[in-house]
N, C-alpha and C positions, 0 to 999 in steps of 0.2 A: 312471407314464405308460404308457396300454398301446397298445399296434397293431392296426388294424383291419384290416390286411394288407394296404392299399391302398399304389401307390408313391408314393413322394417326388418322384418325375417329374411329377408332377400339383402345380398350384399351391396347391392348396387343402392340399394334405398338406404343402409345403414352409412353410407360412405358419402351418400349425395347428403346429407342434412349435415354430418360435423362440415365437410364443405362448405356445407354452406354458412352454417355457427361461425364457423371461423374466417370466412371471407364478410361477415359482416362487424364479428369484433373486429378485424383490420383494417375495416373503412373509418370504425367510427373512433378508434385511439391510433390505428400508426402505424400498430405494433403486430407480427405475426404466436399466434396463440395457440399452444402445442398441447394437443387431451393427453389425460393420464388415468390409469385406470387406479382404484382405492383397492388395495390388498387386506386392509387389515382390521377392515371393521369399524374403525373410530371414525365417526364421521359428523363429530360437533361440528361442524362448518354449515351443514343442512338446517342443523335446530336454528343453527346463528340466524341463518339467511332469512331464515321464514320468519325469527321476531323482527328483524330488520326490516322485510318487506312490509310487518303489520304494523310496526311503529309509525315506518315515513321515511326511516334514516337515512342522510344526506350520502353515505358511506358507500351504499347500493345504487345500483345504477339498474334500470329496466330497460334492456338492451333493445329486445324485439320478441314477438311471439312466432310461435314455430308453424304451428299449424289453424289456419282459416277454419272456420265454422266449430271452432270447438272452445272450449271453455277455457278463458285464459282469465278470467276476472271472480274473486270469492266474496262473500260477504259475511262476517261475523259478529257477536258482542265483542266491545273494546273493553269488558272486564269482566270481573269475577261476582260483583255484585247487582241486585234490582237498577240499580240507576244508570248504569253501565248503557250506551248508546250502541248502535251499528253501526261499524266501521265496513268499506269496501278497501279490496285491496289486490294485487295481481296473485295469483295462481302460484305455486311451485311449478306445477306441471305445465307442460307448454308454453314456458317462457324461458327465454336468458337472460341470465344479470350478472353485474359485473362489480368486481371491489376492482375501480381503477389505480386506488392507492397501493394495491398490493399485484397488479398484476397479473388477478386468476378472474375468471368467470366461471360459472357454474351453469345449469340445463340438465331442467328434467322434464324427458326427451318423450313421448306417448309411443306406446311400441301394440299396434293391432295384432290382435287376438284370436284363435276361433273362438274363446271364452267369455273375449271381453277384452278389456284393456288396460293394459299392463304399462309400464315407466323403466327407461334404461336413463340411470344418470352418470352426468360428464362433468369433468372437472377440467377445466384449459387454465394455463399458466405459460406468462412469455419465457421463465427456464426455469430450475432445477429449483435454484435460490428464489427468487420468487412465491414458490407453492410451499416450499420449508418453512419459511417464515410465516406465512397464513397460515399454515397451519398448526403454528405454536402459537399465534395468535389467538385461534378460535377452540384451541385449549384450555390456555390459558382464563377466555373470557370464561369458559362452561364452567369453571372451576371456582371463579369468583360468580356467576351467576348459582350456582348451587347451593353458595351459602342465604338463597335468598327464596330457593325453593326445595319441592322432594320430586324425586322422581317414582314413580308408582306402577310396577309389573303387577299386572292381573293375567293371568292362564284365562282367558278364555274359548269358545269352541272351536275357534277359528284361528288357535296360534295369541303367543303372548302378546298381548295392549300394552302401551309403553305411554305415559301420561307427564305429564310437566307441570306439579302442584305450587304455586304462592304460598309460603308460610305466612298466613295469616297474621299470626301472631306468636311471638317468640315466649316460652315459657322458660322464667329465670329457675336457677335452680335453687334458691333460695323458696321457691315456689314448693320446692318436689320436698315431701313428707314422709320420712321413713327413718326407721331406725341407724342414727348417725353413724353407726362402724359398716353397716352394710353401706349405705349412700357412699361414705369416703372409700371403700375399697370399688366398688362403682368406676366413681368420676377417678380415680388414682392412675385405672387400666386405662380409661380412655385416654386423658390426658398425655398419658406415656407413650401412649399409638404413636398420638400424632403428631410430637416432636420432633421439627425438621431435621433436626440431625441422625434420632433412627438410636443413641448412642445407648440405650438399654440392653436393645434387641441386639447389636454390638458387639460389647461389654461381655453379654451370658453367654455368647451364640445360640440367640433363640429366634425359632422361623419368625417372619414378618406377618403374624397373623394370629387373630385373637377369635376366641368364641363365648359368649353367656347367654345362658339361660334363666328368662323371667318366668316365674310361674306364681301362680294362686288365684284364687277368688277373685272374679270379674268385679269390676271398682274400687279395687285398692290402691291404685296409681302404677300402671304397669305402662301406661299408654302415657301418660304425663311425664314419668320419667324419661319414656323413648324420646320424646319431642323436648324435655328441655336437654338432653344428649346433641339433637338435632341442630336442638339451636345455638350451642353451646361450641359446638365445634369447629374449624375451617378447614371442612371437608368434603366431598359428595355424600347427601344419606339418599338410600333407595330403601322402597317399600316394598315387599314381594307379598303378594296376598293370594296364596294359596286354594284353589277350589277344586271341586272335582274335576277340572278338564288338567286339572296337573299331569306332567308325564316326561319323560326323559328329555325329550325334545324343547319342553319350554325350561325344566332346570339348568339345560348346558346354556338356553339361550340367555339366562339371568347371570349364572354366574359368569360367562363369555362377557356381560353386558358391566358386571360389576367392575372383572378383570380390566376391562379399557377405563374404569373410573376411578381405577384405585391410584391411591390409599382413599377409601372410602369405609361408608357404614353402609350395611345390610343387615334390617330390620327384615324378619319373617313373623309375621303377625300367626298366630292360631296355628303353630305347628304340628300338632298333631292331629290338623285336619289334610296331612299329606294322606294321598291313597297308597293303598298297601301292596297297589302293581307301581307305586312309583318309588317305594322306599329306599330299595335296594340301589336303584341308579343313586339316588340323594345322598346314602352312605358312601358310597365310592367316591361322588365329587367331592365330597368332606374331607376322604384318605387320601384326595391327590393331593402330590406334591405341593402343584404348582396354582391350584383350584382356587386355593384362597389367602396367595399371595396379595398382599398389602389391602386385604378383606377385615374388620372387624364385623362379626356375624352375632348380630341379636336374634335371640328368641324366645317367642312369647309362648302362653299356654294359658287358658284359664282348667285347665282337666291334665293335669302332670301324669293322671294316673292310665292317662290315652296314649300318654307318649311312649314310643320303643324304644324300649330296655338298650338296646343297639345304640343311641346317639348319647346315651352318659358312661356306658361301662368301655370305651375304647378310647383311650387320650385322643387329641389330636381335634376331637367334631367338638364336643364342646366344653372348655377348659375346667367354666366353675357355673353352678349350680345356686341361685339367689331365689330364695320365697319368699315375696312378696303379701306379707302378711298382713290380717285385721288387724286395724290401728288398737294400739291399748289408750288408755287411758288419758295419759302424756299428746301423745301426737295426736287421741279425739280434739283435746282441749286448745294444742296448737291449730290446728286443722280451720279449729271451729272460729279462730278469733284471728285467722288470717282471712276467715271469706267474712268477720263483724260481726258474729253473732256476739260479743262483747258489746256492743253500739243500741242493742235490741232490749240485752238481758243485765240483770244486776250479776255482781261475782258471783253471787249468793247459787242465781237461779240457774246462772251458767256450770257453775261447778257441779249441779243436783241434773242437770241434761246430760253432762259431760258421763254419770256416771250412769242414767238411765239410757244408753245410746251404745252399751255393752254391744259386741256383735255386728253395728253399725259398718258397713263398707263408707269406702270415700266417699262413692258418690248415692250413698242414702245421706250422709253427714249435709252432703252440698241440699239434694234434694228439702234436706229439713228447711237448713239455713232460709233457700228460697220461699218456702212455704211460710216461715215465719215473717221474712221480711214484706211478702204481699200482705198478712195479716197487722202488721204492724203500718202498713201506707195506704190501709184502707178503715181499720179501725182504732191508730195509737194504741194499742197491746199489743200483747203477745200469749197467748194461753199454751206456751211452751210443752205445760206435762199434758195436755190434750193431742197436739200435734204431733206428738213422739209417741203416745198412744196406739193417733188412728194411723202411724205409719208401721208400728208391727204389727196390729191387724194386719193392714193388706197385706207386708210379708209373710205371715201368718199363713193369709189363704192363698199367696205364691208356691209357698211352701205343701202345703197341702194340698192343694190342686182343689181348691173348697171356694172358689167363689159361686159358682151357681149349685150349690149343693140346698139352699133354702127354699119352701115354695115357694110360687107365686102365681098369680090369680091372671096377669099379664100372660098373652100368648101372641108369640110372635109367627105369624108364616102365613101359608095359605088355608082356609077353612075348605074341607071337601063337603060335601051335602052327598051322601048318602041314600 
């Protein structure tokens, strides 16, 4: 199919190319392919298409490309890690493809610009039945594929980034450390969410939707919890991560984005780094009715004392209230002999760290641990009360703001001559 260089903004150009889309899916199945336009936003069939195309999958078909001299072919890493190779692979843009097993094709169509160039996409279906099914289909998959990744909204300058992360690695909850009545009342609300029958929420007559709030001290497992919740559940979790360019425009676009995924989880990382021209739209989509139907909404804080008054004194935004506190004693000593410092230390030496490690966050505890165990697989010891030492120093002069506060004879920069 070639181009005459005229735009798409003109009727005759918008009308000549499904023509012709659809006089070449009928040469090459049979069948005549009738476009429909997407009213409602959900459009996991796109995300499908493009793993489909990167994978190889026998499923898809590459019908034909649209337009000559322009780019119909991508190249990326085939993974997430160093060893990960270059895959080639067709274009979203400027191709057609086809799932012949279910009757639809797809096309995203290059639409010229005075700005630049823009994309109209089409969805063709031989009838009614046809496009219904694929598209519970490709529901259905995002829904089982999401227990296998996170989805991740960032505000950036340009309109919100919308990201498709691999869980890594699933964190049990047997993992997650905290005081046992808070963790059980925790996992009790999730749990209850996600209950395919609903029969709680029921039962009370209570809305389909939940709110908590983490807060404390950065490294106490606030972030570990989130992810063994993640991994724990058979649900969508989204990431909303918060920055300056936030604004009314990207909150309706997350929670619009959540609404098409629910019953889901929405994790808002560092919520009191919302801006203060965007508060007031974010308390409203809180109070709508319908805002945060079959929404579970987490939120995080390491500075509680930033957050406004507004999102705990009004039912409804956020239910209950969990602090996230410095480990005591119990849970240092758990903490500590689930990452092996047991394996390193006698009981003796363990229980005498356990109690000098006072004030310790999670992740100074981990920090230690590591420190020890390099000192132990380079010299067989461990000089324990030395290493716990020189790690309150340095929080010390964190604290203080005292690391370069000592002379020294050392001068770094440029020397002027005078």
């Amino acid at each position: 199919m070639r181009s005459d260089g005229g735009s798409l903004t003109a009727y005759r150009d918008y009308a000549y190319v499904l023509e012709r889309i659809q006089t070449v899916l009928g040469e090459r199945y049979g069948k005549h392919f009738e476009p429909y336009m997407s009213d409602d936003g959900k459009e996991e069939y796109w995300e499908m298409l493009e793993q489909d195309v990167k994978s190889g999958s026998g499923d898809v078909h590459f019908v034909t490309r649209i337009f000559d001299h322009m780019e119909s072919r991508a190249f990326g890493m085939s993974g997430e890690n160093e060893a990960s190779s270059y895959c080639i692979y067709p274009t979203l843009r400027n191709n057609v493809f086809a799932y012949p097993g279910w009757g639809i094709a797809l096309a995203r169509v290059p639409t010229f610009r005075l700005h630049g160039i823009g994309v109209e996409d089409f969805v063709f279906a031989e009838n009614d039945a046809s496009l219904h099914r694929f598209l519970e289909h490709a529901r259905q998959r995002r829904r089982d594929l999401d227990r296998r990744q996170v989805t991740v909204f960032t505000d950036g300058p340009h309109g919100m980034e919308k990201e498709l992360t691999p869980i890594t690695r699933m964190v049990d909850r047997s993992e997650v450390i905290m005081k046992e009545d808070v963790k059980t009342d925790i996992y009790r609300s999730i749990d209850q969410f996600f209950t395919e029958d609903r029969a709680f929420f029921k039962e009370y007559q209570l809305p389909y939707k939940r709110g908590i709030l983490l807060y404390g001290k950065p490294g106490n497992g606030k972030t570990t919890l989130v992810k063994s919740i993640a991994g724990s559940v058979k649900a969508p979790v989204a990431y909303w991560q918060i920055t300056e360019n936030t604004c009314s425009d990207s909150i309706q676009e997350v929670f619009q984005a959540a609404a098409n995924m629910a019953p889901m989880i929405l994790v808002i990382e560092d919520i009191d780094a919302m801006p203060q021209r965007a508060r007031s739209y974010f308390l409203n989509i809180l109070d709508g009715a319908t805002s945060k139907e079959g929404i579970f909404l987490i939120g995080t804080t390491n500075y509680p004392e930033q957050i406004d008054p507004a999102l705990m004194n009004r039912a409804g935004r956020f239910d209950r209230a969990y602090e996230i506190k410095l480990p005591d004693m119990v849970l240092r000593e758990t903490y500590l002999k689930q990452k092996g410092m047991n394996k390193l230390l006698t009981e003796a030496l363990l229980h005498i760290t356990v109690k000098q490690t006072d004030g310790f966050t999670f992740a100074q505890l981990n920090e230690l641990y590591v420190s020890a165990a390099l000192q132990w697989h380079y010299e067989q010891c461990v000089d324990i009360e030395m290493l716990v030492k020189s790690m309150k120093t340095e929080l010390h002069k964190g604290q203080t703001m005292s690391w370069m506060k000592e002379e020294s004879e050392i001068r770094v920069g440029f020397l002027v001559n005078e």
